[in-house]
N, C-alpha and C positions, 0 to 999 in steps of 0.2 A: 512639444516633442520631448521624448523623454530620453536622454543621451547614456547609454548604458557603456560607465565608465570604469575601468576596471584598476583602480589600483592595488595592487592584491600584492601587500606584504606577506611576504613569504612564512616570517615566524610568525602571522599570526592568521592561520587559514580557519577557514569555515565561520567565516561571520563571527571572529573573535576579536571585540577593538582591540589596540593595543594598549589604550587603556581601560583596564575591568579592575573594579573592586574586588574584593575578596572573594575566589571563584568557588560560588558554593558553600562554602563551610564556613563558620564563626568566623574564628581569628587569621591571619595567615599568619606563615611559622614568626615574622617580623613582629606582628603585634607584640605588646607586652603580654606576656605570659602570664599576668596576675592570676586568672581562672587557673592555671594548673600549676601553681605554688602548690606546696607540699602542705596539707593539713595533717599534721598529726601523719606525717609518712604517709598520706593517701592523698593520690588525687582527686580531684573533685570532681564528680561526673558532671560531664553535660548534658547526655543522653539515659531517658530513663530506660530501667529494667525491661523487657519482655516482658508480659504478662505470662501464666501458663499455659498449657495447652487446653488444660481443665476450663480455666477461669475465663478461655476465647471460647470453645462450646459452649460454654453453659451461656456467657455475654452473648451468643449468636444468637442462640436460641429462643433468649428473654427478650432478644429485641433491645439488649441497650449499647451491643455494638454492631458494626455495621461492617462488612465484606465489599472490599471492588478493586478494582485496576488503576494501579497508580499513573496518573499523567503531570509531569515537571512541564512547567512552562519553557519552551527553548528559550524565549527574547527573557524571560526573567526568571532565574530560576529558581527563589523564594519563594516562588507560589507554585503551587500543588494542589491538586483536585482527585476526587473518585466520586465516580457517576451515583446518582441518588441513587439507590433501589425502588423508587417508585415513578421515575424516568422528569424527576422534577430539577429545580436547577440544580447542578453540581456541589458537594461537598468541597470547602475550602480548607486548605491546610497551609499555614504558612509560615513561612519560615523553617531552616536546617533542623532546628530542633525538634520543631512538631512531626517535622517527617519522621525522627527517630533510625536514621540510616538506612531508609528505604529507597530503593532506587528507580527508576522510570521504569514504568510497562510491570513492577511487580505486585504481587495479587496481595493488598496488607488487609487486616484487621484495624480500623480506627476507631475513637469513642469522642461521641461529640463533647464540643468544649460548653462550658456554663452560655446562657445565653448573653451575658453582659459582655463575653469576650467574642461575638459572633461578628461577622464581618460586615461593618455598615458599605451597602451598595449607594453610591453619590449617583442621584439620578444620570447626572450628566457622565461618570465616567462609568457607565454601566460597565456589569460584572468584568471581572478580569478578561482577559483574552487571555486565549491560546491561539497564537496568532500562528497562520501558516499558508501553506498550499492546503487547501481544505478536500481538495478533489480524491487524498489521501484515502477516504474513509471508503471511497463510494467503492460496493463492488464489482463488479468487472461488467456483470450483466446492464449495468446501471449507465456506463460511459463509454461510449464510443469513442473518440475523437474526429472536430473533423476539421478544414480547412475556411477561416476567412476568408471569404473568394478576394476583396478589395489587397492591392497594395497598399496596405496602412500609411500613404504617403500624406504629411499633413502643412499647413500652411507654414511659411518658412520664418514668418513674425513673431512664432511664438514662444514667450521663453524656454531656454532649454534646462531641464532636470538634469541632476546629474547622478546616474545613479550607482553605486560602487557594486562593483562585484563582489563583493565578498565569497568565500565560499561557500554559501549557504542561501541557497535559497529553498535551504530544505524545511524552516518553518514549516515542516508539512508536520509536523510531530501533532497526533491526533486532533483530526480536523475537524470532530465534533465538540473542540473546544466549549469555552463558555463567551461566545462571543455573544452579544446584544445586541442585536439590531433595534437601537434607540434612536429616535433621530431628536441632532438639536437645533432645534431653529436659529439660534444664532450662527451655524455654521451653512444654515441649507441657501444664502446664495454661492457660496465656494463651487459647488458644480452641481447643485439639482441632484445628485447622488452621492448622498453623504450615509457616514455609518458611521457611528461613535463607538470607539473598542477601547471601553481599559482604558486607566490611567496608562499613560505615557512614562512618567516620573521610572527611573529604575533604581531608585533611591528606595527608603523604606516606605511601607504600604501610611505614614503618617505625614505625608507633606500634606499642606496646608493649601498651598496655592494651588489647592485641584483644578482650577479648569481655567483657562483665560477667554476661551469663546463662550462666554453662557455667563449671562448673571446669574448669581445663585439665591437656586431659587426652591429653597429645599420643605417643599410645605410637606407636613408632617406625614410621614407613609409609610404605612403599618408595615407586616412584616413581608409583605411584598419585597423591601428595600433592606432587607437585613439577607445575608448567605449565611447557612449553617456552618459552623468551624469547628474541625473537628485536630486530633494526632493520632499519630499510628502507634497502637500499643503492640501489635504482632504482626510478622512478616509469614506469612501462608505457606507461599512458594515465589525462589527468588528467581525472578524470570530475565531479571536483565542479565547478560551474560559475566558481568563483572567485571569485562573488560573496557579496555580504551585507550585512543590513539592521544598522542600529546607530545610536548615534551619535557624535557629535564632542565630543571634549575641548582643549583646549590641553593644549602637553606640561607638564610639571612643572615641568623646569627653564629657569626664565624667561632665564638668561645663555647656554645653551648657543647653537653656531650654529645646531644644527636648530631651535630653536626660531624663527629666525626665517625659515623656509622651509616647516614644515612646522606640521601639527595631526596629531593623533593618534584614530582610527578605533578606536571600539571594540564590535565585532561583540557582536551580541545571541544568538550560539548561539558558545557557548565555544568551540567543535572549530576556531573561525575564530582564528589570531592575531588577535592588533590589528594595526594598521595606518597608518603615515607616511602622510599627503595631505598634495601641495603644499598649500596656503594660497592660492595662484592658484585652486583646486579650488572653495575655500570661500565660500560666500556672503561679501560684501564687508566688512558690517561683524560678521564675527564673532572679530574680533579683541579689537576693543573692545568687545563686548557678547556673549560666546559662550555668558552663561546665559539671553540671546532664546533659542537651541538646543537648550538641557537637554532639550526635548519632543519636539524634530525627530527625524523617524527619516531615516535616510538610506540610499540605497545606494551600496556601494564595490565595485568589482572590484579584483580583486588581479593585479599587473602585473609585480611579480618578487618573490623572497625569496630575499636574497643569505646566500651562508654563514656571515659575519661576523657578523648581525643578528639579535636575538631576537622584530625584528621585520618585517610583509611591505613592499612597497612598492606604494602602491594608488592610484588615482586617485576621484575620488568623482562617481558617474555622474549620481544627480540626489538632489532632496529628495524626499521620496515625505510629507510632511505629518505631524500630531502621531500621536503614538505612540500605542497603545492603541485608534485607530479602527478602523474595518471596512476602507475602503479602503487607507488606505497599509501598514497590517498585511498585507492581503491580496496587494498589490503586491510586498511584500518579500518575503514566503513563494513566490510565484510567479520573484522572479528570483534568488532564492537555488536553485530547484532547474531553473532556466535552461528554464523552461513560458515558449515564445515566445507573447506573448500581444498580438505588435504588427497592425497591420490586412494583411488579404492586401494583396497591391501587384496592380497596374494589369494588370501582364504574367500574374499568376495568373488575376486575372477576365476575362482575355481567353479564358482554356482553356475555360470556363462556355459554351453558347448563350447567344448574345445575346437578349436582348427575350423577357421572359417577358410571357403563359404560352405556356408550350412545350409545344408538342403532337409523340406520338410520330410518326417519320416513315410511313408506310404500308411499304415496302420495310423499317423495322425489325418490321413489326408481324407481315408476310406469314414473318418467320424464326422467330417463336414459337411455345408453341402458348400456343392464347387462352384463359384463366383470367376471363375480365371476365364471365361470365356464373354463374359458383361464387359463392357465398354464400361470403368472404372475409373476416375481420375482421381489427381490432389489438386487442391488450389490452397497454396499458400504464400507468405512473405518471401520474396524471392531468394533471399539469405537463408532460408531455413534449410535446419539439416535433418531436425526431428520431425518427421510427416507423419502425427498422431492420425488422422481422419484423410476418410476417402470419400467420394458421393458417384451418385450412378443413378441413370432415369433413364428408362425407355416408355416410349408410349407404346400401353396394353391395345391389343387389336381390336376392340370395338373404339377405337380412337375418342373417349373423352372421359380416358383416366389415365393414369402413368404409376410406371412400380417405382420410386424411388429411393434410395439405397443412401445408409450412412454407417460405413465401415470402419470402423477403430480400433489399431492396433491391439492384438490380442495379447498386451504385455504381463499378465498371470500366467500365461503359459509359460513364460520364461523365468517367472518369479518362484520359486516354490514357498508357498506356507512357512515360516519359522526358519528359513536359510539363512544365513549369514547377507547375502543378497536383500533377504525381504526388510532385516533387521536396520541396515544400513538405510535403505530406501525410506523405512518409515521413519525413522529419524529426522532426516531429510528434509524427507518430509513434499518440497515441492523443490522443482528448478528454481534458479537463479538469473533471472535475466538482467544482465548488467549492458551499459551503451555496446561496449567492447569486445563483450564474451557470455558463455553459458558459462552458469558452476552445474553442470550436471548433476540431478536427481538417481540415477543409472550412471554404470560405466558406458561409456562412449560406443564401444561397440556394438550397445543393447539398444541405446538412444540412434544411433544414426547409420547401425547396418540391418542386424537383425528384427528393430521391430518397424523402424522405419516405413512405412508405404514405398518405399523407391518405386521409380517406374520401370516396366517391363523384367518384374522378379515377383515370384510368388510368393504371398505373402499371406501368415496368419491373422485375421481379421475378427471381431466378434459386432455382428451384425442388427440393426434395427430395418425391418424392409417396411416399407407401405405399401399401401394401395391408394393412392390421392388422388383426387379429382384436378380439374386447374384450378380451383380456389380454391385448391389449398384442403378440400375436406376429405377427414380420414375415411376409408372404407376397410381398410382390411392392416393390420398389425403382426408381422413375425420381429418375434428376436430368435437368434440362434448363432454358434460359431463356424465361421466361414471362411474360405479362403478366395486369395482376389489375385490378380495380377493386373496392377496399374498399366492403362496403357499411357499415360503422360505427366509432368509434372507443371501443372500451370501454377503462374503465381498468380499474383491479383491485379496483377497490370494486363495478363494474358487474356484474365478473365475477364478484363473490365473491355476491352479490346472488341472483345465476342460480342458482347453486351451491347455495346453498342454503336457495332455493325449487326442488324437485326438481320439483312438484307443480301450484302455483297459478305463473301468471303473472306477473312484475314487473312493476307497476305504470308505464305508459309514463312520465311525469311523470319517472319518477328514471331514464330511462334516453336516453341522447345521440341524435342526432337517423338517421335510418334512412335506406338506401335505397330507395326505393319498389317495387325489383325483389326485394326479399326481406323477409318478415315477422320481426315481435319475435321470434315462435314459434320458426323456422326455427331463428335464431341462438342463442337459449337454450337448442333441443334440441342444438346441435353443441355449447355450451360442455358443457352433461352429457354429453353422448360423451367430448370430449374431455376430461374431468375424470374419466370411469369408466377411462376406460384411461392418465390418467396416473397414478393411482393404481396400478394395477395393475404399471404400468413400475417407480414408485418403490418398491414393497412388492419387486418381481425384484431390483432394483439395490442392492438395502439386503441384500436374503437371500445375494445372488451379494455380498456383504462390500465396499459402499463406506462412507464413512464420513462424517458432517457436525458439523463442529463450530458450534453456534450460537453464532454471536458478536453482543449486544446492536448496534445500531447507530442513532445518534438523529440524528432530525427534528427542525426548528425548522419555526414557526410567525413569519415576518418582518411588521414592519412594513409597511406600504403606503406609506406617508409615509415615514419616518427609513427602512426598511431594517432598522432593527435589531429583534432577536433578542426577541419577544415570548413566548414560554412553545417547551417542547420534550418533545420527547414518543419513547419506542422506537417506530422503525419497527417495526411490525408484518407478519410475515410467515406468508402463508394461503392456505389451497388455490388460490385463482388464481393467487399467485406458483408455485406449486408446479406446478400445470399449465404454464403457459409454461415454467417451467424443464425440466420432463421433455422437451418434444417438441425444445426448443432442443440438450439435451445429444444427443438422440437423430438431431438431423440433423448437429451436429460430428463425432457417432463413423462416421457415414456417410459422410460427406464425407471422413477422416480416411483411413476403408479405401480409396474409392476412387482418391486420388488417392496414396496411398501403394503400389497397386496399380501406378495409371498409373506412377509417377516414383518407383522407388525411391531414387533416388540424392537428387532434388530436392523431394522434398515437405515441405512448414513445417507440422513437428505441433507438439504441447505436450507436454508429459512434466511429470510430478511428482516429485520423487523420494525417495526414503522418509523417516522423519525420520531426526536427524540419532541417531546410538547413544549416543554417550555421556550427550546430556543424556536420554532417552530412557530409560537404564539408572535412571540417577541418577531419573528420577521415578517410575521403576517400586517402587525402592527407598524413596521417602516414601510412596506408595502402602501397603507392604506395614507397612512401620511405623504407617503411622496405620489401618491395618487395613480396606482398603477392597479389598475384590476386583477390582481392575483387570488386565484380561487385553490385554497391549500386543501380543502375536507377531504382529499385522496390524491394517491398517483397518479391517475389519470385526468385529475381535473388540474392538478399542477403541468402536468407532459400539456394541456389544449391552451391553457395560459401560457405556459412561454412560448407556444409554436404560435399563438394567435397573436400575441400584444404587439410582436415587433415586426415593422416595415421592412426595407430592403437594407436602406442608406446605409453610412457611413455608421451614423453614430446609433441606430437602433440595434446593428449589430453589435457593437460594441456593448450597449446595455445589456442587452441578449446576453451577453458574454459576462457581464461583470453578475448579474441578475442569476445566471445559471451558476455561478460559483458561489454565490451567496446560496442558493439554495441547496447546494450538495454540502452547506456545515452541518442541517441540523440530521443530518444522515447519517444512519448506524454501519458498522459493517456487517455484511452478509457473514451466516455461521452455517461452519458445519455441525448437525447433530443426531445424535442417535435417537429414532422416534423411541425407542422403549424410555426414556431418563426424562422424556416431556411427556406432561400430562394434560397438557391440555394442546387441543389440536389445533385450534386459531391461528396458536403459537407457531405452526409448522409453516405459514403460509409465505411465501416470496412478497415481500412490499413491491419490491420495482417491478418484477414482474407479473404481481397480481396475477398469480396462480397458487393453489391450495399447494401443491408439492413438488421440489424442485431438485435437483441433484448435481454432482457432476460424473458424466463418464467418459465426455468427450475426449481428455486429454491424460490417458492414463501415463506417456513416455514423461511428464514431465508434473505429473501428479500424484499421491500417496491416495488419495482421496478416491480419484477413479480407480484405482486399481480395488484398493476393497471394495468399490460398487460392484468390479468387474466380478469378482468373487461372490458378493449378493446372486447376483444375475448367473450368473451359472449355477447357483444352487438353487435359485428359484427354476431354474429350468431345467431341473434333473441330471446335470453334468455332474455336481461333487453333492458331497454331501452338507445336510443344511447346518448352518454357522455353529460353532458352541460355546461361541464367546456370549459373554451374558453382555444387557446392557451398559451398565456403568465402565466395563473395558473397554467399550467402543465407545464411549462420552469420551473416555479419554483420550483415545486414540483422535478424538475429533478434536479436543480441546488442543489438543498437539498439533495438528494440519491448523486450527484457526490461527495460534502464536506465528506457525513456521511461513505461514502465508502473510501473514503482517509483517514479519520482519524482513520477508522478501519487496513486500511492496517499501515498507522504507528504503529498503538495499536500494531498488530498483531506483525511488524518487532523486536517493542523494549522489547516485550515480547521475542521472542526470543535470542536478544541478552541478556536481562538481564537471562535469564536460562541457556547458554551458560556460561558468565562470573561469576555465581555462581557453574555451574558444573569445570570449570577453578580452580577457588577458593578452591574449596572441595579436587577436585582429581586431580591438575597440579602438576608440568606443563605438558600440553602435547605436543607430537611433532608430528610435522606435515612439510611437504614438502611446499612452497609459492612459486611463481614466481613474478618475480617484473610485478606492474602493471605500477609504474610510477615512475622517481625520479626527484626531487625538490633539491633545495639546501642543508637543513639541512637534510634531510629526504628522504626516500623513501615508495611508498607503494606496498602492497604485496596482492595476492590473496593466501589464506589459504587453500591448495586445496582439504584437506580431509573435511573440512568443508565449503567450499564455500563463507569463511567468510572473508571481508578485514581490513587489517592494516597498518595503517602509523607505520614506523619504524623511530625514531628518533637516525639520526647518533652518538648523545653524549651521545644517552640512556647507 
């Protein structure tokens, strides 16, 4: 049993021991100063010069430097990686210095180091880890989540774990790390599922006593066992926001000058130097009283880092309130990964119709064709307030076909081209879905009156219609814009209700309030249509080899009063969710052809791209040794291997579960991109779901993404005129939805770990069953099974 115990000092949140060495940077201001003695009146740099801009093209070009996206290790954060460019193990950078002041998530220029300085890989403590919630990467199309059916209740003999909450169990920091699935026999009776990650050690990368489970056993091994090492000579573009939550210290040494000019900033996510703030910055009397502060979290933007300095130079934006709360916690995870989450301004709600309720104009009505007379529904999260999608099925009168309908807010109508509105939006970029609240993509009004689907109000819609068979096969394709009038708002409990009662009627009492132009009946008979043939789509889609990895994803149950975090629970995922997702996938790949069709050059699809080989090999390889028939040579043969390997029980679920998270590390994220800037078509193709061309248009109220499709799609179907942005404007525009959609999904992950580690807090410990996911020397780590959640178990804990 794994007793999930929460002691959670307050001054030191997010998984920050109280004791850390030097966070991040060389010296702290304590050390001796020796390095920034005065040489001849000059400081001594630590950090080298920039290269030019000249001398990074021209090195890009000759191939002897190399381009990628910086990833800091969170559990260590000396070590530093960017992805090979030929999808082989990852470049190694290590240590503050070689990064050269570059900070997590930004795009650097590095130049590999000599090969005598490259990084010897120790069989046994295979490649570094980047150790995290891995499920991070996978995208959306890829993980469902669904429900352990079993109460993880386990025998009551058996020791109890103890495991801290710390505020972090956001380790999700890119989860196509460099983990290795190595296995070492010395450890494989510890639990028959073992993964050796990384030295443990969080000392320098030169201890000696690598491994205590494993005699060493280092027979000579060519360059398999060496990582390329590389430092960053130029920063591209700097992507991490610059910001971060933490708090305030006084410097150490009480005589120095800086001390009496500055305080000293010390970021609560290691990958951040510290950080110099004036003292002007500082709340007034925290000079003479700076342990009032100990609790405060604060946020600091970082305003230069001179080459001379181990540390940045920053100014301190505001106080954001005591540490460990829901809000200022919340505040600081949102402007650390720079989610604008300030009020639209005066100039944007001028874009809006004035003076709601707004009714359509007649001359928009006479362009459509009119949908308000279809039996129309939503089914969504019962909580929702943005109803992007509609669906609708009647059976055609030779009775063994059906029109089915998928209606999505027609939010370009509302947007115009280059408004002040569009400008804000694309920025934006997507929503913000946090445990607690939306940061809204649109202003409020736009999100949850005017484009909303509500029920029983007429609504602008842009249309995918079919013509289907019951299995699902296409016969006939309209797109066009349309208008609807919902006759209901089902959630997916409503839906699921229908479902299955095939037979007897749903009871009205449990069922939302109707149109009176369409009966209970009506609508129950289309959710069973539409539930027999999405079945049938996802039974095609599964055999035609896509793949889903179920990754656990948990609900909280909030206060009403406090807000905070009263019991939590795995979201549960079930044929309603399953229905909307088939008909949604199936009007993206529609949408996908056609306007890839219209605009070869300018169409915004999505692509997947396969995983990544090496780590891929590498778990193919602990696979084969822990004797598990895993068949990796496609998506679809990996999706009939995990669905096939594991029984019902107890513990094959649980494998299933630890199994399937190992498999979503060596997984890329999905990207958006403009077909004209790729040249080769391969490239375009969806991995998970193993289809040539993918899109999104489903969700434009709370996506940047769909909206320009929505725009594609109306010039391919003669509504506006056709695009005139060239490609590389829309790569860009793409590359900016891919960042803003990452750092949403981090928003989103550390959101829920910090509600987790304060429902921990409130009402632990809890206990919960884990299985080991991997062990290390000092440590081991665990999958949390009733929560989905992992932990490093420290052996001396």
């Amino acid at each position: 049993m794994s007793h999930l115990d929460c002691r959670l000092n307050p001054g030191t949140p997010r998984g920050v021991s109280s004791v850390v060495g030097p966070h991040g940077v060389g010296a702290s201001p304590g050390d001796k100063k020796s390095k920034n003695k005065s040489v001849r009146g000059k400081k001594k740099s630590i950090f080298e010069t920039y290269m030019s801009k000249e001398d990074v093209s021209e090195g890009l070009k000759r191939g002897t430097l190399i381009q990628g996206v910086l990833r800091i290790n969170p559990k260590k954060f000396h070590e530093a990686f960017i992805p090979s460019p030929d999808g082989d193990r990852d470049i190694f950078i290590d240590g503050v210095v070689a990064r050269n002041r570059a900070l997590n998530g930004d795009l650097v220029v590095v130049k590999l180091l000599p090969e005598e300085r490259w990084q010897v890989i120790k069989p046994e403590s295979c490649d570094k880890e980047t150790d995290g919630a891995y499920e991070s990467d996978l995208p959306e199309e890829l993980c469902g989540s669904h429900l352990l059916q079993q109460s993880l209740k386990g025998d009551n003999d058996s020791p109890d774990v103890i495991i801290e909450a710390q505020f972090d169990d956001s380790d999700s920091e890119d989860g196509h790390g460099n983990t290795q699935s190595v296995l070492v026999d010395g450890v494989k009776k510890l639990s028959g599922w073992v993964h050796e990650k990384g030295k443990e050690d969080a000392g320098a990368s030169g201890t000696k006593d690598e491994s205590t489970s494993v005699a060493q056993d280092t027979r000579a091994l060519p360059e398999k066992s060496l990582q390329r090492s590389a430092k960053v000579v130029y920063i591209v573009e700097k992507k991490h926001s610059r910001a971060a939550a933490g708090f305030l210290k006084l410097l150490a040494d009480k005589n120095s000058e800086l001390f009496k000019k500055y305080a000293l900033f010390s970021p609560s996510d290691h990958r951040v130097p510290r950080i110099y703030v004036p003292l002007k910055d500082c709340p007034q009397d925290f000079v003479t009283r700076p342990k009032d502060y100990a609790d405060t979290l604060f946020v600091c933007r970082i305003v230069d880092w001179k080459e001379d300095s181990n540390f940045a130079l920053g100014h301190l934006a505001k106080s954001l309130g005591q540490a460990g709360e829901i809000e200022p916690e919340t505040e600081g995870i949102l402007t650390e990964y720079g989610v604008d989450f300030s009020d639209f301004s005066s100039e944007v709600l001028e874009c809006l119709p004035q003076g709601l309720p707004w009714t359509i104009p007649p001359e928009e009505l006479s362009k459509r064709r009119d949908l308000r007379k279809d039996c129309v529904f939503t089914i969504d999260p019962s909580t929702a307030r943005d109803l992007d999608d509609a669906l609708s099925c009647k059976p055609l009168a030779d009775g063994n076909a059906y029109e089915v309908g998928v209606h999505i807010a027609d939010v370009s109508y509302f947007v115009p081209e280059e408004s002040d509105l569009d400008k804000v939006a694309a920025e934006r970029a997507t929503s913000v879905y946090l445990v607690q609240k939306v940061v809204p993509m649109l202003p409020r009004p736009l999100c949850e009156e005017l484009c909303s689907l509500n029920p029983m109000t007429d609504k602008l819609t842009f249309s995918v219609i079919w013509t289907l068979t019951p299995e699902g096969k296409i016969l006939d394709e309209w797109f066009g814009r349309t208008v609807i009038c919902s006759c209901t708002k089902l959630s997916y409990e409503h839906a699921q209700s229908m479902i299955e009662s095939p037979t007897e009627s749903v009871p009205g009492a449990e069922l939302p309030p109707m149109s009176p132009e369409h009966t209970r009946e009506e609508v129950h008979q289309a959710v069973l249509s539409l539930h027999r043939i999405a079945k049938e789509l996802r039974k095609q889609r599964f055999s035609d080899g896509a793949l889903r990895l179920d990754q656990l994803k948990l609900a909280f149950t909030l206060d009403h009063e406090t807000g905070l975090p009263q019991g939590c629970h795995i979201y549960e995922y079930r044929d309603s969710n399953k229905l909307v997702e088939e008909f949604m996938l199936l009007a993206n790949m529609a949408v996908a052809h056609k306007i890839y069709r219209a605009f070869p050059e300018r169409a915004l699809l999505r692509r997947h791209p396969p995983p990544q080989t090496k780590m891929l090999s590498d778990l193919e390889e602990f696979c084969d040794q822990m004797g598990l028939p895993m068949d990796f040579s496609s998506a679809g043969a990996l999706n009939k291997s995990l669905t096939k390997l594991f029984g019902n029980d107890k513990y094959s679920l649980a494998r299933k579960e630890v199994l399937t998270n190992m498999c979503s590390r060596p997984m890329q994220m999905a990207q958006y991109f403009c077909s004209g800037a790729l040249q080769d078509q391969e490239q375009f193709r969806h991995y998970a779901l193993n289809v040539p061309l993918y899109t999104h248009f489903t969700s434009p109220i709370r996506r940047f993404a769909d909206i320009m499709v929505h725009r594609l799609l109306a010039a391919a179907l003669g509504y506006r005129e056709p695009p005139g942005v060239e490609p590389d404007a829309l790569q860009k525009q793409a590359d900016h939805c891919n960042d803003r959609r990452m750092a949403s999904k981090r928003v989103q992950e550390l959101s829920t770990s910090l509600f987790f580690a304060v429902l921990v807090k409130e009402s632990g410990p809890l206990e919960s069953e884990a299985m080991v996911l991997g062990v290390l020397n000092q440590a081991f780590d665990v999958l949390v099974l009733r929560y989905g959640v992992q932990k490093r178990i420290y052996c001396n804990a």
